[in-house]
mmCIF file as gemmi writes it, N, C-alpha and C atoms, coordinates in Angstrom:
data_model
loop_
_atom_site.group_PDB
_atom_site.id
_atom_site.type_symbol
_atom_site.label_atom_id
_atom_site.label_alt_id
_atom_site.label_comp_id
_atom_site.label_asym_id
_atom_site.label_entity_id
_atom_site.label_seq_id
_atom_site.pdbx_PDB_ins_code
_atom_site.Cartn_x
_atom_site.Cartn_y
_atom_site.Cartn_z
_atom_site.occupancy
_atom_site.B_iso_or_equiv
_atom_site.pdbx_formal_charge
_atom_site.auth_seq_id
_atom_site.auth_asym_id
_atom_site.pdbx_PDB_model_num
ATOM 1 N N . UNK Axp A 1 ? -30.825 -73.087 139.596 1 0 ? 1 A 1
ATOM 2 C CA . UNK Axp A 1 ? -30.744 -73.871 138.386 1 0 ? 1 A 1
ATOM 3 C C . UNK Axp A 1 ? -32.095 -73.811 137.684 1 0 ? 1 A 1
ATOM 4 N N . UNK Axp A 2 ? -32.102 -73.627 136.554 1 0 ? 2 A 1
ATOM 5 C CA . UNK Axp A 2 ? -33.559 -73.607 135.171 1 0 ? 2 A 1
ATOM 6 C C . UNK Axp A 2 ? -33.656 -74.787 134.992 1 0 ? 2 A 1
ATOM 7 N N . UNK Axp A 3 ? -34.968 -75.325 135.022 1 0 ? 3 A 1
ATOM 8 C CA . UNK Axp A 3 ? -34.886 -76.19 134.371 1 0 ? 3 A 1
ATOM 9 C C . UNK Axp A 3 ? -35.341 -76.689 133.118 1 0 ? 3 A 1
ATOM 10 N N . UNK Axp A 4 ? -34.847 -77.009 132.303 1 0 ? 4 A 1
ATOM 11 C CA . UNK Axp A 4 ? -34.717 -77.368 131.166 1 0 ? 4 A 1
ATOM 12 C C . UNK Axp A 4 ? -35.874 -78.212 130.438 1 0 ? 4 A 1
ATOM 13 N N . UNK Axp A 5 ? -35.935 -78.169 129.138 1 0 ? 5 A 1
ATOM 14 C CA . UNK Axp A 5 ? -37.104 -78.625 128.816 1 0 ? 5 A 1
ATOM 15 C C . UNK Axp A 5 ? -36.541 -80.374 128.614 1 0 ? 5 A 1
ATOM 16 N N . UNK Axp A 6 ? -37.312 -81.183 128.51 1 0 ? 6 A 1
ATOM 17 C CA . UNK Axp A 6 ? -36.878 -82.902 128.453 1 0 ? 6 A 1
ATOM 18 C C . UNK Axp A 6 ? -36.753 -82.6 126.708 1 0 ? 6 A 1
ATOM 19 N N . UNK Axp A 7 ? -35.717 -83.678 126.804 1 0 ? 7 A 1
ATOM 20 C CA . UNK Axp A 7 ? -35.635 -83.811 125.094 1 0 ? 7 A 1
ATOM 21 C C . UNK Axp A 7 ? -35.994 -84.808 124.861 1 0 ? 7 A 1
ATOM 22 N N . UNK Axp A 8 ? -36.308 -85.219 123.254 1 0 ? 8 A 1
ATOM 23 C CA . UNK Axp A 8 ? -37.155 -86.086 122.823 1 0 ? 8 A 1
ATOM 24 C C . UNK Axp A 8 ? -36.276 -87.645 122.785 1 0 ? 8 A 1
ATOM 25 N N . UNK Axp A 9 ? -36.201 -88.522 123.461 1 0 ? 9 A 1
ATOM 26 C CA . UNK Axp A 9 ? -35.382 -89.694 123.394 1 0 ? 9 A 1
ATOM 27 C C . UNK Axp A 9 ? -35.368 -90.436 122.371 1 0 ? 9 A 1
ATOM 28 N N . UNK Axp A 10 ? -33.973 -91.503 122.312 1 0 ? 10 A 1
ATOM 29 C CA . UNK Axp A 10 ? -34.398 -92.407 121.149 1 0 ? 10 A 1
ATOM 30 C C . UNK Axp A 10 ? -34.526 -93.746 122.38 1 0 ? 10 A 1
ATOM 31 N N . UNK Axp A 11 ? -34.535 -94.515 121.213 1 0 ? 11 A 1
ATOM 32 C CA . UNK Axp A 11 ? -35.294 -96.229 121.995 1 0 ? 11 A 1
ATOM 33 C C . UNK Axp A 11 ? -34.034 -96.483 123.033 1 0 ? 11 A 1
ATOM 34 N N . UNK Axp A 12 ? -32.964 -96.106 122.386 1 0 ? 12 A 1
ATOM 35 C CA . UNK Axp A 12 ? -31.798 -96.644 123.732 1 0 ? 12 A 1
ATOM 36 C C . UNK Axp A 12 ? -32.107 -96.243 124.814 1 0 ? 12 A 1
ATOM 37 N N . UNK Axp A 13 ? -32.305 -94.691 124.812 1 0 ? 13 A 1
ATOM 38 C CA . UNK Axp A 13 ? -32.285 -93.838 125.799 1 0 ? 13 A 1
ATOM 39 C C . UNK Axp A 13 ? -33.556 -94.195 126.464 1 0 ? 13 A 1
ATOM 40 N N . UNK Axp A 14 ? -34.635 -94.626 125.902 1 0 ? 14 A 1
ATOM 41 C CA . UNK Axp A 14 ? -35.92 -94.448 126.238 1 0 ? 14 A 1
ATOM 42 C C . UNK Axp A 14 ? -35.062 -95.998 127.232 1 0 ? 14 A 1
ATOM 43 N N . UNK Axp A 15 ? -34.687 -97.026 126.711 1 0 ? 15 A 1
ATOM 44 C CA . UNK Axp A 15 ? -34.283 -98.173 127.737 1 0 ? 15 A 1
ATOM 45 C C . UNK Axp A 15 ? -33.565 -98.148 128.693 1 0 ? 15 A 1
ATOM 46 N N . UNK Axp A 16 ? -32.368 -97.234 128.468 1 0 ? 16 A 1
ATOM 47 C CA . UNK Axp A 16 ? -31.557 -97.334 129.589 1 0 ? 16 A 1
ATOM 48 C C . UNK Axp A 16 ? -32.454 -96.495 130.766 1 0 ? 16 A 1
ATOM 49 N N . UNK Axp A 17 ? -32.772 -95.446 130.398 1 0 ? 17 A 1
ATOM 50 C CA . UNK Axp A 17 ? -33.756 -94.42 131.321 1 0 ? 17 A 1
ATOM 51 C C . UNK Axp A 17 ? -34.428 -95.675 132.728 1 0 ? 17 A 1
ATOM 52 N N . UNK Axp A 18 ? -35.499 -96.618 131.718 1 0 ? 18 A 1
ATOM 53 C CA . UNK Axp A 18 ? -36.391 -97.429 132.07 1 0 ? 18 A 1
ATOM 54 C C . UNK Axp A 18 ? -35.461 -98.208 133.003 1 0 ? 18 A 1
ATOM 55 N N . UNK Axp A 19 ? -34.254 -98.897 132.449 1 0 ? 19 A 1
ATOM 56 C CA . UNK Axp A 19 ? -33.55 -99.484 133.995 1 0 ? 19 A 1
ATOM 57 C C . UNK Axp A 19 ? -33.439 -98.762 134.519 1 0 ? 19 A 1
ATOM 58 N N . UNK Axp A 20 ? -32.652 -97.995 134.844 1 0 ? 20 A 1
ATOM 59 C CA . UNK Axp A 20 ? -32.196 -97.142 135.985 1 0 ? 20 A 1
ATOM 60 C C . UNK Axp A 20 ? -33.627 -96.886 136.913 1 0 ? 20 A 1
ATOM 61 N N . UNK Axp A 21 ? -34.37 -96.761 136.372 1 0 ? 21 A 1
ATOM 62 C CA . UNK Axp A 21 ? -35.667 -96.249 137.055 1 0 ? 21 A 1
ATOM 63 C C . UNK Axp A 21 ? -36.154 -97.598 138.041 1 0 ? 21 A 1
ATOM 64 N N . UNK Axp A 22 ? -35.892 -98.712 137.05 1 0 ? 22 A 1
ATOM 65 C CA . UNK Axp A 22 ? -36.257 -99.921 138.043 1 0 ? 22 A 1
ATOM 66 C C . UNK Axp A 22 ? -35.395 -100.509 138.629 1 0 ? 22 A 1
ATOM 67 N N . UNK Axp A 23 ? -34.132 -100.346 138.699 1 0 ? 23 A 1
ATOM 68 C CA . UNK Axp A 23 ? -33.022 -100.232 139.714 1 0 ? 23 A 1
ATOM 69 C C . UNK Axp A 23 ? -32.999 -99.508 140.954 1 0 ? 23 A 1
ATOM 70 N N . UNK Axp A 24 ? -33.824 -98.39 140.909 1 0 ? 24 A 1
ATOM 71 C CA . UNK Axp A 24 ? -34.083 -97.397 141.724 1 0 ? 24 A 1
ATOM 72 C C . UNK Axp A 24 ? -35.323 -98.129 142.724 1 0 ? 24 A 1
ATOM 73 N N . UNK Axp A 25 ? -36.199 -98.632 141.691 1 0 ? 25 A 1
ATOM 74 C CA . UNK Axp A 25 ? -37.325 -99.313 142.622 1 0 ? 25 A 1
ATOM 75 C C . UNK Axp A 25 ? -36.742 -100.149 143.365 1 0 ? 25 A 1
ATOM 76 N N . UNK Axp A 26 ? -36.223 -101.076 142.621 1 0 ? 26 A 1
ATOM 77 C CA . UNK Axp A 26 ? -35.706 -102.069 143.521 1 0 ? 26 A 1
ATOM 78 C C . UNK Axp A 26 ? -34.81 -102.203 144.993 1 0 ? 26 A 1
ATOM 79 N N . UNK Axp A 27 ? -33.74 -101.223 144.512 1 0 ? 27 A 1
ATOM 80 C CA . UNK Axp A 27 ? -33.475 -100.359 145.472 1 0 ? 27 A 1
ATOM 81 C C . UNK Axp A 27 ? -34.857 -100.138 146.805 1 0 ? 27 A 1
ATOM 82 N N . UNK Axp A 28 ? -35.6 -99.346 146.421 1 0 ? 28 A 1
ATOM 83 C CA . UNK Axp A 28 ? -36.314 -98.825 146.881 1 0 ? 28 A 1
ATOM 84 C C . UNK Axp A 28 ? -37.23 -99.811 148.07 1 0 ? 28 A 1
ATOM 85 N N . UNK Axp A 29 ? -37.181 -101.296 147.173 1 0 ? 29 A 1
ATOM 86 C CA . UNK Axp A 29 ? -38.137 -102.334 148.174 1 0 ? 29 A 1
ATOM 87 C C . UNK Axp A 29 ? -37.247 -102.419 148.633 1 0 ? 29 A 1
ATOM 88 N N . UNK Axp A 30 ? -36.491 -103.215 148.621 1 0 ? 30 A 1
ATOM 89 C CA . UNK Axp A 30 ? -35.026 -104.085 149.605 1 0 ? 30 A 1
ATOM 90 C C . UNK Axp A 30 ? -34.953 -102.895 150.629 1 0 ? 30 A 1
ATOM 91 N N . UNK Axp A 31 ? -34.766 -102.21 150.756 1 0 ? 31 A 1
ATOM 92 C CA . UNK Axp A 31 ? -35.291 -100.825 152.332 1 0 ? 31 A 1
ATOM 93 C C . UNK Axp A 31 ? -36.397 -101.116 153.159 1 0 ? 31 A 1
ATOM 94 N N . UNK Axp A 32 ? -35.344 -101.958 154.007 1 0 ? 32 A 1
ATOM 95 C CA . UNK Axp A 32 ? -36.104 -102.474 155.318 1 0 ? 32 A 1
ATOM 96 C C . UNK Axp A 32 ? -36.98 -101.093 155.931 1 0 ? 32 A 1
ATOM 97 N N . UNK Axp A 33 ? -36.089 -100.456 156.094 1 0 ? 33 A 1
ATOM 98 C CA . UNK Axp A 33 ? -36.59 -99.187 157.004 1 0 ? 33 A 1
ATOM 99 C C . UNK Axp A 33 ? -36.669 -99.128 158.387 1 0 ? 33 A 1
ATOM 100 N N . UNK Axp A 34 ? -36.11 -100.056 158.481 1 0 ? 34 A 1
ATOM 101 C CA . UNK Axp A 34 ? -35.87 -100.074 160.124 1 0 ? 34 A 1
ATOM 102 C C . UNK Axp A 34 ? -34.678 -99.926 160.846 1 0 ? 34 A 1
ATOM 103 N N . UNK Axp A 35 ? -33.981 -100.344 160.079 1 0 ? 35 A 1
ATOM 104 C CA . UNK Axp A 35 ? -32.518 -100.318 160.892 1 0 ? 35 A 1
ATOM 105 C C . UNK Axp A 35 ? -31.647 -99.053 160.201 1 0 ? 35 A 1
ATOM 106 N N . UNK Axp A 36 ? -31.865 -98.592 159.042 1 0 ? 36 A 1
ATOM 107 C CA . UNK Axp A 36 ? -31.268 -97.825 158.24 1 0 ? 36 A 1
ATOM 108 C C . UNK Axp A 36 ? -31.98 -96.679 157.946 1 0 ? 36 A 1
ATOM 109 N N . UNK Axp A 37 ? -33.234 -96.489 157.552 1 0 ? 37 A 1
ATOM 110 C CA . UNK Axp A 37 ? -34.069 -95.497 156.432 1 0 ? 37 A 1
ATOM 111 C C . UNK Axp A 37 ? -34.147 -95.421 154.891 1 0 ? 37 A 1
ATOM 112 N N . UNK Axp A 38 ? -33.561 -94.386 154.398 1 0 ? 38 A 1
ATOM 113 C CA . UNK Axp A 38 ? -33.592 -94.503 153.093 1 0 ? 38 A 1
ATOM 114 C C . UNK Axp A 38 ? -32.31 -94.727 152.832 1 0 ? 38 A 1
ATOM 115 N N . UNK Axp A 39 ? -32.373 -95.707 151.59 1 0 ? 39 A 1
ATOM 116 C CA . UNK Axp A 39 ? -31.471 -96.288 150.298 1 0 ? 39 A 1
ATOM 117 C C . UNK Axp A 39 ? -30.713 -95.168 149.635 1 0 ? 39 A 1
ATOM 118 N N . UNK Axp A 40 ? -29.55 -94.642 149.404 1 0 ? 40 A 1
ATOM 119 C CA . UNK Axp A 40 ? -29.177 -93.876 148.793 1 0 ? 40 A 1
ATOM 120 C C . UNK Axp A 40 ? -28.776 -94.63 147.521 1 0 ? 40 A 1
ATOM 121 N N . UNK Axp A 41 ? -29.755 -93.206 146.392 1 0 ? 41 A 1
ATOM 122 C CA . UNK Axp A 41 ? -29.668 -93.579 145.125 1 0 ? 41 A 1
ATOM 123 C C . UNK Axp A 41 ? -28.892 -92.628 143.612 1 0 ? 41 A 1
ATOM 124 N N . UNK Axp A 42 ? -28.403 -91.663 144.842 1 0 ? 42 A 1
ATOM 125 C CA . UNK Axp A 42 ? -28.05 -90.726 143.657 1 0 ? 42 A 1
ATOM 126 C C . UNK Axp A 42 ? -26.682 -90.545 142.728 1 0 ? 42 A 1
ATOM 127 N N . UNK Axp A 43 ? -26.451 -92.101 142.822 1 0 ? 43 A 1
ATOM 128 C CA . UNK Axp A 43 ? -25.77 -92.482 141.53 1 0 ? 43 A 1
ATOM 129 C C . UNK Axp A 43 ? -26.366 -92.707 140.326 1 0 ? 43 A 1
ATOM 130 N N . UNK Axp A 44 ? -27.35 -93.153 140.845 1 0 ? 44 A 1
ATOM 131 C CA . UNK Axp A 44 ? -28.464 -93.622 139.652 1 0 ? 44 A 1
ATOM 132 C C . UNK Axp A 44 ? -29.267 -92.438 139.17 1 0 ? 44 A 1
ATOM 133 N N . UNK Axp A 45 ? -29.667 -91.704 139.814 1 0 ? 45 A 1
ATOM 134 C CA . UNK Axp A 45 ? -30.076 -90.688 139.576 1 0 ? 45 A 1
ATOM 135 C C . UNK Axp A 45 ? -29.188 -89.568 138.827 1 0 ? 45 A 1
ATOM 136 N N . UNK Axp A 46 ? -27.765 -89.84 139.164 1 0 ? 46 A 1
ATOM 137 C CA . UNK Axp A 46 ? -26.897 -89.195 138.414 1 0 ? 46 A 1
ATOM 138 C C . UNK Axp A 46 ? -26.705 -89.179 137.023 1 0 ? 46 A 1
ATOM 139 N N . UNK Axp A 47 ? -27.09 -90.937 136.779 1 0 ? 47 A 1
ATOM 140 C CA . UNK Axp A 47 ? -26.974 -91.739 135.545 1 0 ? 47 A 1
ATOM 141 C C . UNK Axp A 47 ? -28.045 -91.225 134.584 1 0 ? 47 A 1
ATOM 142 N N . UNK Axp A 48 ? -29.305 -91.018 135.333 1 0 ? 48 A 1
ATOM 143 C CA . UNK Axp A 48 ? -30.548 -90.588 134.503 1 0 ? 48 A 1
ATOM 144 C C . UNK Axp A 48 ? -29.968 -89.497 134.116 1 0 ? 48 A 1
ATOM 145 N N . UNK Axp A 49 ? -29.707 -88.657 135.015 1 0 ? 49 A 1
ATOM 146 C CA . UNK Axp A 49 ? -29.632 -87.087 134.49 1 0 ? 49 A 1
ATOM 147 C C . UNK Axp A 49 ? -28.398 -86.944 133.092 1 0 ? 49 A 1
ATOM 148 N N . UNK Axp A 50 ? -27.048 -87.84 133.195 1 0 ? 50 A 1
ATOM 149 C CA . UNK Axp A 50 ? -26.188 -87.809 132.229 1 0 ? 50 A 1
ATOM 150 C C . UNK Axp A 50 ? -26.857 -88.219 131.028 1 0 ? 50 A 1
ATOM 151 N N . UNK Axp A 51 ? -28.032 -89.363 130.64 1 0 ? 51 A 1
ATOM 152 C CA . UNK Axp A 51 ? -28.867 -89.821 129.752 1 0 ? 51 A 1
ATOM 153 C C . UNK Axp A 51 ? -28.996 -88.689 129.264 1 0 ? 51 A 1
ATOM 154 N N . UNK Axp A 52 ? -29.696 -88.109 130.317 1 0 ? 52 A 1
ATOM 155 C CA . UNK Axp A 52 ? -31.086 -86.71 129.985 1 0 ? 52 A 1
ATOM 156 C C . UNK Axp A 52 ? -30.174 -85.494 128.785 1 0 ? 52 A 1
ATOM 157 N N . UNK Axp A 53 ? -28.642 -85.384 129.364 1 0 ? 53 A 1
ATOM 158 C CA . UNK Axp A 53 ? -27.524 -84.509 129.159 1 0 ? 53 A 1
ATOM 159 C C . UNK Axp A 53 ? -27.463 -84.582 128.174 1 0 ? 53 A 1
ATOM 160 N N . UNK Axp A 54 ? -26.876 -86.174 127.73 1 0 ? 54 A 1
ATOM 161 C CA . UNK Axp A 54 ? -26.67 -86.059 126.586 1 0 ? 54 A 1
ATOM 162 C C . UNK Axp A 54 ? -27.602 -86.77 125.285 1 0 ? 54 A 1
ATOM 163 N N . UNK Axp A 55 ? -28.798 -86.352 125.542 1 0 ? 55 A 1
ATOM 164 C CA . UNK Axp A 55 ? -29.725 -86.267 124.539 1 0 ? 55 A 1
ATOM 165 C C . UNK Axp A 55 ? -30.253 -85.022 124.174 1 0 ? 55 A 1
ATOM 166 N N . UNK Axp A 56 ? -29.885 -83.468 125.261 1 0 ? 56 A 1
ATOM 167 C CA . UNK Axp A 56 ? -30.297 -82.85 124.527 1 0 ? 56 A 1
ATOM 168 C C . UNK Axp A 56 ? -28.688 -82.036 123.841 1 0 ? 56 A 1
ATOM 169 N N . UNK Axp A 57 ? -27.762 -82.646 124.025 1 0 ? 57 A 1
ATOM 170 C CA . UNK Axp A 57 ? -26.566 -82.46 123.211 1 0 ? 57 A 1
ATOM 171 C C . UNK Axp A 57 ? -26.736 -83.135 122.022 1 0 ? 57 A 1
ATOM 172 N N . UNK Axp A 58 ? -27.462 -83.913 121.79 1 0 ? 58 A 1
ATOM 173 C CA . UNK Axp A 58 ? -28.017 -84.586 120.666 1 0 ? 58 A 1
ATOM 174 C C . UNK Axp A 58 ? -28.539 -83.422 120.209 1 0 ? 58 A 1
ATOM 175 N N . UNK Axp A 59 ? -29.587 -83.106 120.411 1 0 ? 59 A 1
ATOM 176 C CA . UNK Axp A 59 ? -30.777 -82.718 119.938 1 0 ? 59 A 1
ATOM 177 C C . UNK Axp A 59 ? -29.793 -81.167 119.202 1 0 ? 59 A 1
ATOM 178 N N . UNK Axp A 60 ? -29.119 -80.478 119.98 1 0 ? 60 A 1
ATOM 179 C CA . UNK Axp A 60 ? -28.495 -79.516 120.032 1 0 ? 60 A 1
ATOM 180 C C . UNK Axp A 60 ? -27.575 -80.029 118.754 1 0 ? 60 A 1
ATOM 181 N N . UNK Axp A 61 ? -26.846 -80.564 118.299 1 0 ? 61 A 1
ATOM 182 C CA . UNK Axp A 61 ? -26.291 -81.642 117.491 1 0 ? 61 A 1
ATOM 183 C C . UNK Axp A 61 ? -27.397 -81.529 116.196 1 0 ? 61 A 1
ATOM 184 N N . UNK Axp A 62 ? -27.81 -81.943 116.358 1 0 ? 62 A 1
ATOM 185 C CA . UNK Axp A 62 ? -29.11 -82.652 114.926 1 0 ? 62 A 1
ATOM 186 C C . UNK Axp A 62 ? -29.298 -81.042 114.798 1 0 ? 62 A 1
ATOM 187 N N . UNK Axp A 63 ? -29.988 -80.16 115.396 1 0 ? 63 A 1
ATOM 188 C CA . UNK Axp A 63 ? -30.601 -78.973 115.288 1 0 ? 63 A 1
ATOM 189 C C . UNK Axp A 63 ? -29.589 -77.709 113.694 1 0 ? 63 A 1
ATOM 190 N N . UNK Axp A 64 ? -27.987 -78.114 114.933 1 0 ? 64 A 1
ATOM 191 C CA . UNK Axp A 64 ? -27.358 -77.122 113.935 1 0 ? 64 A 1
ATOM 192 C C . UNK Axp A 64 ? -26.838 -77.921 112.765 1 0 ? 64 A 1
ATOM 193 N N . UNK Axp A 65 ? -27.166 -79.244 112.486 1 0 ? 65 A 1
ATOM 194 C CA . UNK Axp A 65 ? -26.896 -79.99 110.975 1 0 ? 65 A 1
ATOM 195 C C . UNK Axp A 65 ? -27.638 -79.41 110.356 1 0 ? 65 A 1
ATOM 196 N N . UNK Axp A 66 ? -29.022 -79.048 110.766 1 0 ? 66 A 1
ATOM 197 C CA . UNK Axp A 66 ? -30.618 -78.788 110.014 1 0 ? 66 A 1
ATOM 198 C C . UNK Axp A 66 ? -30.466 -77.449 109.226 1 0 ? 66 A 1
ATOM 199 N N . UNK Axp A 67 ? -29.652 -76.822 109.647 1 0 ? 67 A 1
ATOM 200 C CA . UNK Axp A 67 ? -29.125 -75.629 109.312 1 0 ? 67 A 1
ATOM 201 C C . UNK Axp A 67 ? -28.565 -75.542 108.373 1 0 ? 67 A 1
């Protein structure tokens, strides 16, 4: 897989991004680590990446209007 360049967000995106990220932390404390290990998070991580998706379908979007 390439990876792709980040596209430029708007304020939603820039917010929702920002939860998920501190959902993830949080996640991240509440992990005792003792009885379990790591927290599985890659729903959330899924969530970022669909953000990520469809902003540069945006961008891809806006680009061929410009045209």
């Amino acid at each position: 897989m390439t990876q792709q360049p980040e596209p430029k967000l708007t304020a939603g995106e820039k917010a929702r991004v920002a939860v998920l990220v501190l959902r993830m932390a949080k996640r991240g404390l509440a992990d005792d680590r003792v009885t379990g290990g790591r927290v599985h998070q890659g729903d959330l991580e899924r969530k970022v990446e669909r953000v990520l998706e469809g902003a540069r379908k945006r961008e891809e979007r806006e680009a061929k209007a410009r045209k």
